[in-house]
C-alpha positions as a printed Julia matrix, in Angstrom:
201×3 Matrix{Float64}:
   1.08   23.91   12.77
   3.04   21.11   10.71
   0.79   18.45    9.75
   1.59   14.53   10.11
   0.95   12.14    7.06
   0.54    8.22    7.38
   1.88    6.64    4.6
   0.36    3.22    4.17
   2.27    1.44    1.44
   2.83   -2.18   -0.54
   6.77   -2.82   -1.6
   5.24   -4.58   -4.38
   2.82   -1.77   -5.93
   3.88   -0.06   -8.85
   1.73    2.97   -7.87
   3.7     3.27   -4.69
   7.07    3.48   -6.53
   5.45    6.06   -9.08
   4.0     8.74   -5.88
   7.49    7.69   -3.5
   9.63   10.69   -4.14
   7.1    12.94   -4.98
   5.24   12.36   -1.15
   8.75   13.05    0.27
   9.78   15.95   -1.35
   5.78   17.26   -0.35
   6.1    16.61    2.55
   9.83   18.63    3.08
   8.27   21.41    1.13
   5.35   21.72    3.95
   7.44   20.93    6.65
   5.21   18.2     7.44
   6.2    14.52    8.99
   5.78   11.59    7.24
   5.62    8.11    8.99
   5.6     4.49    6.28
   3.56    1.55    7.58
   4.57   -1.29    5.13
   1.19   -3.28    5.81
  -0.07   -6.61    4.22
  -2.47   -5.24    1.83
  -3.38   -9.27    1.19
  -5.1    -8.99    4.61
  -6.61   -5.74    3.66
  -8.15   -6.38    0.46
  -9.67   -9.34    1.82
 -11.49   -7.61    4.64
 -12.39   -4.63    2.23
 -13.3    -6.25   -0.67
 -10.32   -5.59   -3.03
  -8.9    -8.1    -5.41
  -5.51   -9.09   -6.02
  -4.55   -8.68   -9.52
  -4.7   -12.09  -10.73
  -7.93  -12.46  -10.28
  -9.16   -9.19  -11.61
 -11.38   -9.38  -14.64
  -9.14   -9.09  -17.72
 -10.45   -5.91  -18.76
  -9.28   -3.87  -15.4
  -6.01   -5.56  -15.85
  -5.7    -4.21  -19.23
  -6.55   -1.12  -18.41
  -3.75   -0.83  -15.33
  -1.34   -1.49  -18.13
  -2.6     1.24  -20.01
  -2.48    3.72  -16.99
   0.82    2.34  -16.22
   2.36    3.39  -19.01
   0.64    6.31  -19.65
   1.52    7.51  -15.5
   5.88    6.16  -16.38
   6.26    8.57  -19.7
   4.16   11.65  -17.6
   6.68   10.76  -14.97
   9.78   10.05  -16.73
  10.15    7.29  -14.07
  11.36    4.23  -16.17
   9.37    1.18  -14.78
   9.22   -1.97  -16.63
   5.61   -2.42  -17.15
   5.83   -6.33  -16.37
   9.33   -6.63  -14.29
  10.84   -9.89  -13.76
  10.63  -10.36   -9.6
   6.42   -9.23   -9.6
   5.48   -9.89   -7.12
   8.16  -10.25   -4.78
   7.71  -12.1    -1.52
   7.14   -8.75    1.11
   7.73  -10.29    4.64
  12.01   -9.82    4.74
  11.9    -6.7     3.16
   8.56   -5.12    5.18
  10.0    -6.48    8.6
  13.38   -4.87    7.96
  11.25   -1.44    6.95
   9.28   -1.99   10.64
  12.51   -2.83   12.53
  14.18    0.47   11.04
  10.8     2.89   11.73
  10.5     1.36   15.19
  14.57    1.53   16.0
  16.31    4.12   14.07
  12.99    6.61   12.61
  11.16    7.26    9.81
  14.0     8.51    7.34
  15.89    5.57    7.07
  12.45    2.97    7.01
  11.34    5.41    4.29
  14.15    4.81    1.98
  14.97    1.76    2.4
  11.17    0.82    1.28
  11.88    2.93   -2.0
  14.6     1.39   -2.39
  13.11   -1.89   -2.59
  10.83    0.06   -5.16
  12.95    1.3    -7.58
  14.42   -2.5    -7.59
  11.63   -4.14   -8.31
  10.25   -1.58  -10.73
  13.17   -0.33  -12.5
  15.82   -2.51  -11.97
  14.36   -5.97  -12.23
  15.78   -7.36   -8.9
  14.29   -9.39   -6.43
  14.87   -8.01   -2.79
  13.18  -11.26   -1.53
  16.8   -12.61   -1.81
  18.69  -11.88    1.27
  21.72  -11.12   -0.81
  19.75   -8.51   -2.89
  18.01   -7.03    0.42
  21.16   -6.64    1.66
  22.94   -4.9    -1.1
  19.55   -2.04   -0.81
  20.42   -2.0     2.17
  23.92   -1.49    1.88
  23.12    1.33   -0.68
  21.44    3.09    2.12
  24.01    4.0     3.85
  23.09    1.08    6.44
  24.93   -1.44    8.0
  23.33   -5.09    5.65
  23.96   -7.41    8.57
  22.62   -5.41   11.65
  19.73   -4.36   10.07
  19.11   -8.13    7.95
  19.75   -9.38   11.93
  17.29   -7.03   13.8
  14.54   -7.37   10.67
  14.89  -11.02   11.49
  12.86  -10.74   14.79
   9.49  -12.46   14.75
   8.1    -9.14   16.33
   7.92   -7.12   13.29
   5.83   -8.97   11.4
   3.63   -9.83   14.25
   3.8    -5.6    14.66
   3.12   -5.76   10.3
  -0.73   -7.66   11.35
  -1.22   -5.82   14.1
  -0.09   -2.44   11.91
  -2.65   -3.86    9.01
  -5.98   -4.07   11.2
  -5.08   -1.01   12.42
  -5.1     0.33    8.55
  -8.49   -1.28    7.98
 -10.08    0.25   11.1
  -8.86    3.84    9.72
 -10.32    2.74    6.68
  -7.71    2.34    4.25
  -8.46   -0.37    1.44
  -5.7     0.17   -1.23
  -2.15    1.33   -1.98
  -0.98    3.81   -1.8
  -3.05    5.72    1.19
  -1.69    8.82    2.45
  -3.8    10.08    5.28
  -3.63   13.17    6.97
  -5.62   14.08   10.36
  -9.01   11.81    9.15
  -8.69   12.46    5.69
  -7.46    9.54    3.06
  -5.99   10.43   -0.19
  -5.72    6.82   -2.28
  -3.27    6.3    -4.78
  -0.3     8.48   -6.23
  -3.06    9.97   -8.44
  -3.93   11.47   -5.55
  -1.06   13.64   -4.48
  -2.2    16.98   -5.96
  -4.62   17.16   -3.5
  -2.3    15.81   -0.67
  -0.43   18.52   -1.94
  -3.24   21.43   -1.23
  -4.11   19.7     1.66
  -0.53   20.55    3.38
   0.02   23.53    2.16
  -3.42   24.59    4.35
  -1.53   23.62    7.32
């Protein structure tokens, strides 16, 4: 039986960008599903006793640079290890990524949130600018204006909190979280063993 994977992620978080295609092209190998639930990992890391990385002591924060780096040349994904537009105001972009799952299906939510990735990361833009959101969009293959309109709606973001104390009562505390059945697999790190765990079926 194809398996189902929850893919809980932040459209700020480098390590979500670095494990994006790879969880997509897993999860078409395995003929499994795979669902994106954009949540505000602000509200989870306060409820699970994460930090946000300003106020991490300096010696963690050196040492994400370090894996950083070290996880873009294994890669050969060409981040910018300190890009421009970090971090980007979520709420347009995430409520556009809800409206899309919720209206037209995963596919289309999916990449437009990687998408937004690869801007931020690689390309130094800053889809908290309607213009810029729109242009992702655009590249797509979506229509900017109905889906800037319809992401506009009040009711995704209250779906975005309702969608991120859902995520902390499955027990998810960081990004990315891939879960599978009631198993979590944090971070892109991760993904070899996402990887056995769908090819078990």
């Amino acid at each position: 039986m194809a398996l189902h994977v929850d893919y809980y992620a932040s459209l700020n978080s480098p390590w979500t960008h670095l494990g994006a295609a790879r969880i997509e092209a897993m999860c078409a190998q395995n003929g499994a599903s795979l669902r994106i639930w954009p949540v505000d990992f602000g509200t989870i890391f306060s409820a699970s006793g994460g930090l946000p990385l300003p106020k991490r002591a300096p010696q963690r924060q050196a040492y994400r640079m370090m894996e950083l780096a070290r996880w873009r040349d294994f890669l050969g994904i060409p981040i910018k290890l300190q890009p421009k537009f970090f971090p980007t105001a979520e709420n347009t972009s995430a409520a556009c990524v809800i409206a899309l799952r919720e209206t037209m299906g995963d596919a289309p939510a999916i990449r437009l949130a990687h998408r937004v990735l690869k801007a931020v990361w690689e390309e130094e833009a800053n889809p908290a600018e309607p213009e810029t959101l729109a242009r992702l969009i655009g590249e797509c293959g979506l229509d900017a204006g109905q889906v800037m309109a319809l992401g506009g709606d009040p009711q995704w973001l209250e779906r975005r909190a309702a969608d991120s104390q859902a995520a902390l009562a499955r027990g998810v505390f960081g990004a990315p979280s891939y879960v599978i059945g009631e198993e979590i697999f944090w971070g892109q790190d991760r993904l070899d063993f996402v990887a056995r765990r769908l090819a078990k079926g």
